[in-house]
Backbone atoms as SQL, in Angstrom:
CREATE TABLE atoms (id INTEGER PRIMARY KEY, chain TEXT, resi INTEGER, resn TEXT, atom TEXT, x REAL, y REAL, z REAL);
INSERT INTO atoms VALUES
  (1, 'A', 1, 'UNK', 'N', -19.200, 1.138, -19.850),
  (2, 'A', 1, 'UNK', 'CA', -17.748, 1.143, -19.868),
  (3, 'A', 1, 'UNK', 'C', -17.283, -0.023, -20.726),
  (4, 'A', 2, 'UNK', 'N', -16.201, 0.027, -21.476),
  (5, 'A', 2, 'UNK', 'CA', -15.900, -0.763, -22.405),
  (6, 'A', 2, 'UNK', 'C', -14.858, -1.439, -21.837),
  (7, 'A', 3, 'UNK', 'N', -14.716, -3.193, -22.640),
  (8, 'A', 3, 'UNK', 'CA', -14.079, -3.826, -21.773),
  (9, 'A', 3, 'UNK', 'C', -12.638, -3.440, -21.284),
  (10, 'A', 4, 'UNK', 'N', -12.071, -2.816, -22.610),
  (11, 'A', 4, 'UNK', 'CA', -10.369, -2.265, -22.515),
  (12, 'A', 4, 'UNK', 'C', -10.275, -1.179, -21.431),
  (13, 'A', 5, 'UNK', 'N', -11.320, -0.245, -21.006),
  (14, 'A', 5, 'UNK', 'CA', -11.397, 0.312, -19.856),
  (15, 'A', 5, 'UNK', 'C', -11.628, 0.000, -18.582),
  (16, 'A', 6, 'UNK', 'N', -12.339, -0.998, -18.151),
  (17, 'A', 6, 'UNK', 'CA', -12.494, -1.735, -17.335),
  (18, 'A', 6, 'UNK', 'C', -11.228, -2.615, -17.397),
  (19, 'A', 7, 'UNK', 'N', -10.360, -3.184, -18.468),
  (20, 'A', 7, 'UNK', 'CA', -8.722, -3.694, -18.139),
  (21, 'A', 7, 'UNK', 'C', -8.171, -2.633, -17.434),
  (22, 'A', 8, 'UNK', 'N', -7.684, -1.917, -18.429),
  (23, 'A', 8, 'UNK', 'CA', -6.934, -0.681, -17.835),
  (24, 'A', 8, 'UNK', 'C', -7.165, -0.125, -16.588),
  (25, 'A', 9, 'UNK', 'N', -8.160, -0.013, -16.292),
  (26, 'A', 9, 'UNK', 'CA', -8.835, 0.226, -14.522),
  (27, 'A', 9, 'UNK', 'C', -8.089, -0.577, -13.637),
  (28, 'A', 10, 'UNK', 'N', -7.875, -1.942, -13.883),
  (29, 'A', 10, 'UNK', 'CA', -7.519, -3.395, -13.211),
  (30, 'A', 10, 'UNK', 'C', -5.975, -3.179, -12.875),
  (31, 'A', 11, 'UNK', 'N', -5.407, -3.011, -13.971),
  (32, 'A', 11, 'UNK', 'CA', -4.147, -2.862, -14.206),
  (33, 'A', 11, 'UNK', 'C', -3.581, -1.750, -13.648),
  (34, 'A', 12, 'UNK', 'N', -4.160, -0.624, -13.737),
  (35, 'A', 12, 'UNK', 'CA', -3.806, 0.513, -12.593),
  (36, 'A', 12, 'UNK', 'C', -4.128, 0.073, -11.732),
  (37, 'A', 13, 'UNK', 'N', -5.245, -0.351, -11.297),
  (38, 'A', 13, 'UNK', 'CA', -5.389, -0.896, -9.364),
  (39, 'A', 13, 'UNK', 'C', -4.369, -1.399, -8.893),
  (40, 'A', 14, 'UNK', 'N', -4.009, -2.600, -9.977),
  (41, 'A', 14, 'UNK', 'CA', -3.013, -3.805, -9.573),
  (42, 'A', 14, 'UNK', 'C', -1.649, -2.743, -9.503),
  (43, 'A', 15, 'UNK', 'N', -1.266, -1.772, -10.249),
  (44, 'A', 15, 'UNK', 'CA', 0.085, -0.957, -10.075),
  (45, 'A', 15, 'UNK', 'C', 0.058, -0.490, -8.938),
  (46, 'A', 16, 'UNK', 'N', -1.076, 0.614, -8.563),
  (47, 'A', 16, 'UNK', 'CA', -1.156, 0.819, -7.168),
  (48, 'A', 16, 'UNK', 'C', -0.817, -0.129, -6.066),
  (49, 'A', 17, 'UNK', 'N', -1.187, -1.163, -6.435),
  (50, 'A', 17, 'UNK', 'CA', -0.905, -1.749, -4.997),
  (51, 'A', 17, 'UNK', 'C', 0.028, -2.398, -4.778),
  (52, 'A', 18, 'UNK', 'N', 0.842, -2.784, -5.681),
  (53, 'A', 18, 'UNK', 'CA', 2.463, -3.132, -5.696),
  (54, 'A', 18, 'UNK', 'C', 3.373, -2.200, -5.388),
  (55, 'A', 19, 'UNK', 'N', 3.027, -0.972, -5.126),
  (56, 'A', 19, 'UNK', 'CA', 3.600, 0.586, -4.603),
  (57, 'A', 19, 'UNK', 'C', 3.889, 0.354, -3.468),
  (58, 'A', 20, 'UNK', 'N', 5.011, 0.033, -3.091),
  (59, 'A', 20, 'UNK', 'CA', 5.194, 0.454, -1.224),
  (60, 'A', 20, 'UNK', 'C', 4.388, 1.773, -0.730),
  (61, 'A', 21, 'UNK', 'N', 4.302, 1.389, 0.788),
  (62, 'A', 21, 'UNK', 'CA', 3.332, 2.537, 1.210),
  (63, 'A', 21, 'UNK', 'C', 3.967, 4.005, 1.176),
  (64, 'A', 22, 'UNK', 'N', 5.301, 3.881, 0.904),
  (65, 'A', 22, 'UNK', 'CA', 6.081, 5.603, 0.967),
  (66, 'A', 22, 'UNK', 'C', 5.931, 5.684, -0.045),
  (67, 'A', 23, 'UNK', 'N', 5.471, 5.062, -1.531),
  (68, 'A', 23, 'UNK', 'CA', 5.588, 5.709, -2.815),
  (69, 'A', 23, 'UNK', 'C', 5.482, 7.131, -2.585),
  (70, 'A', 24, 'UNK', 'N', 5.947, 7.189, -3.614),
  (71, 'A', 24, 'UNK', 'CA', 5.682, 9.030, -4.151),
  (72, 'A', 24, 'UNK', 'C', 4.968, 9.185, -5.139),
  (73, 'A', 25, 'UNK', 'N', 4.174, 10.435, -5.686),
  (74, 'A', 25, 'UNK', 'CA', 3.345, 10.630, -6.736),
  (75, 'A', 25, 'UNK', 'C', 4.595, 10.282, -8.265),
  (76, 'A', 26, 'UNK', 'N', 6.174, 10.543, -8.408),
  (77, 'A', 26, 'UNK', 'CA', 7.090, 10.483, -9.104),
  (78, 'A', 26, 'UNK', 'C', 7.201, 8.639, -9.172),
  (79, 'A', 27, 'UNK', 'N', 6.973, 8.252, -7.995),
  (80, 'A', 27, 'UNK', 'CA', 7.306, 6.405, -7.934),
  (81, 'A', 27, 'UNK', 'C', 6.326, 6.161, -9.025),
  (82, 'A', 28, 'UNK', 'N', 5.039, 6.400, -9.137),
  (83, 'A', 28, 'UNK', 'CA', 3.894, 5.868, -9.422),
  (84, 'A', 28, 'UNK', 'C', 4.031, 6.105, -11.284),
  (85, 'A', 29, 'UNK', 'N', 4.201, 7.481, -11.234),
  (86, 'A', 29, 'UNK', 'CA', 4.647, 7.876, -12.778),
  (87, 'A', 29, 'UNK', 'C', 5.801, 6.856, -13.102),
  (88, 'A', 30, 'UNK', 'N', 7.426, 6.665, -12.690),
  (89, 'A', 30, 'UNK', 'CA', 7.847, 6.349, -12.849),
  (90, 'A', 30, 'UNK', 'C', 7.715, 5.141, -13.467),
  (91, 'A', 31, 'UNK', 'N', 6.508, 4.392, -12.389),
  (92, 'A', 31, 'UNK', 'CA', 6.551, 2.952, -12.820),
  (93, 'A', 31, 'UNK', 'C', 5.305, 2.548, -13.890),
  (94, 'A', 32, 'UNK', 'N', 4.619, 3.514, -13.955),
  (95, 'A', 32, 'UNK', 'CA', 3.462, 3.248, -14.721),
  (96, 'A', 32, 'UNK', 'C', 4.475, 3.934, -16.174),
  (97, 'A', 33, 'UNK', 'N', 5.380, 4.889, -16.458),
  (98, 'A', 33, 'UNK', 'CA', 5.651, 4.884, -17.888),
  (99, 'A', 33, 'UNK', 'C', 6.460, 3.588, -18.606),
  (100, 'A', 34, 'UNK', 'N', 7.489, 2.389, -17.132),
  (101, 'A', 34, 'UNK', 'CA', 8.231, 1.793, -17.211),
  (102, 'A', 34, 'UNK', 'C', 7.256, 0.786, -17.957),
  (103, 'A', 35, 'UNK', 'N', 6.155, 0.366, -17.583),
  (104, 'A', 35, 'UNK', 'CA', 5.044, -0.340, -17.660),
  (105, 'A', 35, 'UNK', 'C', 4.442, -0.443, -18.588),
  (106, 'A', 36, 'UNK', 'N', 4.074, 1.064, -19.570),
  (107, 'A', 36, 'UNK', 'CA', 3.905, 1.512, -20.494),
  (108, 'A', 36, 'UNK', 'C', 4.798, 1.128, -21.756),
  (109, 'A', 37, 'UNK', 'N', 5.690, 1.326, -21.736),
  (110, 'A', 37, 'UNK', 'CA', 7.068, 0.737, -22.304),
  (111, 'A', 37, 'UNK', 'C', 7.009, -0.469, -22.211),
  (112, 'A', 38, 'UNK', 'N', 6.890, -1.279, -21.619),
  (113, 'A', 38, 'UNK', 'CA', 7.070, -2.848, -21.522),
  (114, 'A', 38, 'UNK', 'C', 5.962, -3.048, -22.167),
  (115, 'A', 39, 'UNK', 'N', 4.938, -2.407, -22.089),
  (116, 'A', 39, 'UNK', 'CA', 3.757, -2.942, -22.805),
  (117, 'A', 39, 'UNK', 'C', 3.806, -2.575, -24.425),
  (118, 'A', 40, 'UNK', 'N', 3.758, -1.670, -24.670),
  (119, 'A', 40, 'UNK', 'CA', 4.352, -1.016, -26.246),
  (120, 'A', 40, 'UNK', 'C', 5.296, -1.965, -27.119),
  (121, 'A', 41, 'UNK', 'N', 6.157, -2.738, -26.126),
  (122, 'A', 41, 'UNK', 'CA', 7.466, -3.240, -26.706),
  (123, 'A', 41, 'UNK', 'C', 8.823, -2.211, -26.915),
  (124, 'A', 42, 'UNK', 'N', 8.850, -0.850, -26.144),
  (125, 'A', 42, 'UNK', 'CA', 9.677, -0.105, -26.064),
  (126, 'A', 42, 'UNK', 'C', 11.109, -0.874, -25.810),
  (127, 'A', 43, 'UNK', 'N', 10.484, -1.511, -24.744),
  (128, 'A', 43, 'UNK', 'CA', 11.806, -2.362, -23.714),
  (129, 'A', 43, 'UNK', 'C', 12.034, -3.878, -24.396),
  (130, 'A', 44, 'UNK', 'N', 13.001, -4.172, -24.494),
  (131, 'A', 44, 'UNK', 'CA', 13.533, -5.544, -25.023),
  (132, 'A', 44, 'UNK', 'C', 13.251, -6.760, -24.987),
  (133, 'A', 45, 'UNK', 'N', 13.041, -7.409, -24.813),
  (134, 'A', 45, 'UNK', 'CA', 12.522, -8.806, -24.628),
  (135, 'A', 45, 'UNK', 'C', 13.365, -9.719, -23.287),
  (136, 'A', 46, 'UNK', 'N', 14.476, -9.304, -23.166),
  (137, 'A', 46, 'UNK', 'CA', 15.379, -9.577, -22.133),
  (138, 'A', 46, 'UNK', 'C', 15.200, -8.814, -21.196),
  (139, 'A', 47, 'UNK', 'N', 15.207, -7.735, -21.137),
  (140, 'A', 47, 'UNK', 'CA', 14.438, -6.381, -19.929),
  (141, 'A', 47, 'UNK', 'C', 12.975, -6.524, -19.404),
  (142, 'A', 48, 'UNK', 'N', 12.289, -6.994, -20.586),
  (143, 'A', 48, 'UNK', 'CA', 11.118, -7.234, -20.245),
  (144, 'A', 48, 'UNK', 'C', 10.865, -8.894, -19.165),
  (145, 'A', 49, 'UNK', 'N', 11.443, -9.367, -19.834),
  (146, 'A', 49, 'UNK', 'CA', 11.502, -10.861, -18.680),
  (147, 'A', 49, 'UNK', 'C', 12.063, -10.523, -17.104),
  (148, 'A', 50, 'UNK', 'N', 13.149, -9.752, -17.381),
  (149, 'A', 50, 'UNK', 'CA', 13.987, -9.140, -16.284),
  (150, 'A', 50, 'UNK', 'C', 13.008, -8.701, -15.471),
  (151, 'A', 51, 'UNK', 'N', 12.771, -7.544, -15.502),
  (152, 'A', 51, 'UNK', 'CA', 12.015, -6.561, -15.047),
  (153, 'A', 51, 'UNK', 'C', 10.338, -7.624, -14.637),
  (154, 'A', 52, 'UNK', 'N', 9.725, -8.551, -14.834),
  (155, 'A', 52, 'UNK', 'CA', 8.505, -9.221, -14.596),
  (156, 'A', 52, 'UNK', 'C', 9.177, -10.215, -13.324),
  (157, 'A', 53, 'UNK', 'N', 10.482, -10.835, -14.027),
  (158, 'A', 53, 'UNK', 'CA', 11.080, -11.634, -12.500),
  (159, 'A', 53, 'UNK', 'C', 11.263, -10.989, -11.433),
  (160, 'A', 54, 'UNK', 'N', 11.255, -9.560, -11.210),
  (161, 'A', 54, 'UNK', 'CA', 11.675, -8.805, -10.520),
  (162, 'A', 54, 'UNK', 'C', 10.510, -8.218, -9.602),
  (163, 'A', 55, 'UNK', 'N', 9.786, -8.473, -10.471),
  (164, 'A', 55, 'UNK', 'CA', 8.120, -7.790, -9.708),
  (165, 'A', 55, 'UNK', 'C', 7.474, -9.124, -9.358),
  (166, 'A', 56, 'UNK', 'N', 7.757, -10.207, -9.802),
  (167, 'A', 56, 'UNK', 'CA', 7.109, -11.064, -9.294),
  (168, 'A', 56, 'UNK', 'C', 8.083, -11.562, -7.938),
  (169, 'A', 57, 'UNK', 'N', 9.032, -11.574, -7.682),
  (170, 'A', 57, 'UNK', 'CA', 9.922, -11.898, -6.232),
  (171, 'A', 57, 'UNK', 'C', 9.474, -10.220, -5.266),
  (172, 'A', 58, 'UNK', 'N', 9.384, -9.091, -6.253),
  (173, 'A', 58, 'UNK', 'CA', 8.793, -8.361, -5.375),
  (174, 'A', 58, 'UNK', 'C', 7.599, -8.984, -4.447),
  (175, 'A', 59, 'UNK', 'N', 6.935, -9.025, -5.697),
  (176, 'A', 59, 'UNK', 'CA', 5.003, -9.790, -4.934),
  (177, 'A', 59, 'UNK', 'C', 5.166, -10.458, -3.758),
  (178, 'A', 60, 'UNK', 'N', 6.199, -11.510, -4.017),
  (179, 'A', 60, 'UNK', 'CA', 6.300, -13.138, -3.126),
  (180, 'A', 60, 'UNK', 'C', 7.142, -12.099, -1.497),
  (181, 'A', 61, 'UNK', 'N', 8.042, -10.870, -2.291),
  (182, 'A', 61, 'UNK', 'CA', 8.500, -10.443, -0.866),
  (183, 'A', 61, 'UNK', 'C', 7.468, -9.414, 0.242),
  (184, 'A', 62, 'UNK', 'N', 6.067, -8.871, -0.807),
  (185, 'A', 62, 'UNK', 'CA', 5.879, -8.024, -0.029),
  (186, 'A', 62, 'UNK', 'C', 4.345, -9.203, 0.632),
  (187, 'A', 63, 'UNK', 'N', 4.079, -9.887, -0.086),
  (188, 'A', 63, 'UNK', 'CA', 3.014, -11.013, 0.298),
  (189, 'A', 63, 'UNK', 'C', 3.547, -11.447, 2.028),
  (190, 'A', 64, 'UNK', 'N', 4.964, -11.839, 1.834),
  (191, 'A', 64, 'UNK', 'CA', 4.999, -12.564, 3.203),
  (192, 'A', 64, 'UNK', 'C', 5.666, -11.798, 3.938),
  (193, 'A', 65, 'UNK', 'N', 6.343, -10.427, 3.957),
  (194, 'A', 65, 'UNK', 'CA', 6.324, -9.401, 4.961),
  (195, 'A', 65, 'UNK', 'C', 4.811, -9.187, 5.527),
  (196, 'A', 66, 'UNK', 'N', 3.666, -8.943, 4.170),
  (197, 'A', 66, 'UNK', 'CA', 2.407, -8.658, 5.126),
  (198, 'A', 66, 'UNK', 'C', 2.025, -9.516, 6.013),
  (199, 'A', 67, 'UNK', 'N', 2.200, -10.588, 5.607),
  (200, 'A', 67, 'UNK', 'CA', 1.688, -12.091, 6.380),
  (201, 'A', 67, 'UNK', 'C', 2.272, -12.350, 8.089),
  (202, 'A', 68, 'UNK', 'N', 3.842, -11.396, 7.923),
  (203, 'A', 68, 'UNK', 'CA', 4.389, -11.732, 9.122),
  (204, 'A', 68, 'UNK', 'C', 3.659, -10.528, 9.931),
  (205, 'A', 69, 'UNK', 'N', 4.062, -9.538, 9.063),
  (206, 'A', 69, 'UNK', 'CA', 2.762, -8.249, 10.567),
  (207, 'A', 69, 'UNK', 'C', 1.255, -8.740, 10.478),
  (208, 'A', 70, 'UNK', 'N', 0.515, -9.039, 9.485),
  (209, 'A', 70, 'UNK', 'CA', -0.626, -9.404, 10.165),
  (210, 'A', 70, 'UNK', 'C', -0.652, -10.649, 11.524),
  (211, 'A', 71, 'UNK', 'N', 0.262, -11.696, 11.493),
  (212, 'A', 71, 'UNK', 'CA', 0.828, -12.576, 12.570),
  (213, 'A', 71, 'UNK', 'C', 1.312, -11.201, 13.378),
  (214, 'A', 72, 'UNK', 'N', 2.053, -10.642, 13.676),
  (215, 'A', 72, 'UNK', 'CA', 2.223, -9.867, 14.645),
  (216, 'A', 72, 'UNK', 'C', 1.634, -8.790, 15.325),
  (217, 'A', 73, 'UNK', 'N', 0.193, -8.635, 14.711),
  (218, 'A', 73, 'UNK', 'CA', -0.874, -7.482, 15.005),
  (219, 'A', 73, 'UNK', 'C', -1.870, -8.564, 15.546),
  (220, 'A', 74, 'UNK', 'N', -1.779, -9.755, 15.226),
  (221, 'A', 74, 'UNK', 'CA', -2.633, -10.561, 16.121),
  (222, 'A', 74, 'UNK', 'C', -2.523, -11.198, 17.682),
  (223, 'A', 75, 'UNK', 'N', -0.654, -11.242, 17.030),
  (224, 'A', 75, 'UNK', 'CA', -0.024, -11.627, 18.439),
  (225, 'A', 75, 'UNK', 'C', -0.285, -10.353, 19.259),
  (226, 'A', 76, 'UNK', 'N', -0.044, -9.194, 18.855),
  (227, 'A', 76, 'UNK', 'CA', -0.188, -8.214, 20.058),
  (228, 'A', 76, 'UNK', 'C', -0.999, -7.678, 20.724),
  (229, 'A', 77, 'UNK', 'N', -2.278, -7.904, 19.729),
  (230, 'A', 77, 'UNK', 'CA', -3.870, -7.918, 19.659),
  (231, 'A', 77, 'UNK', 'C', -4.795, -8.468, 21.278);
């Protein structure tokens, strides 16, 4: 497997898992063409910053929602 395939592998994993658990098969397209585009340079340079601040406060929000149910699956545990 070549290294750009083995990226690309990574990079889909990593999309997947920034997916809330209700995604839809349409979420996943959605965000992987948005992604696609940002990567191409489709999207602007201002959209593109936008849109990375946006996924990264995602990260930081869905990081410490998990953090509080894993604390609360222990507490109930």
């Amino acid at each position: 497997m070549s290294h750009s395939s083995r990226n690309f592998k990574q990079r889909a994993h990593a999309l997947v898992d920034r997916l809330p658990h209700d995604a839809t098969w349409s979420d996943l397209i959605d965000y992987a063409m948005e992604r696609q585009d940002m990567e191409e340079g489709s999207i602007d340079g201002e959209s593109s910053r936008i849109a990375e601040e946006v996924l990264e406060e995602y990260e930081q929000i869905k990081t410490e929602v998990e953090r509080s149910l894993a604390r609360e699956d222990r507490g109930n545990g």
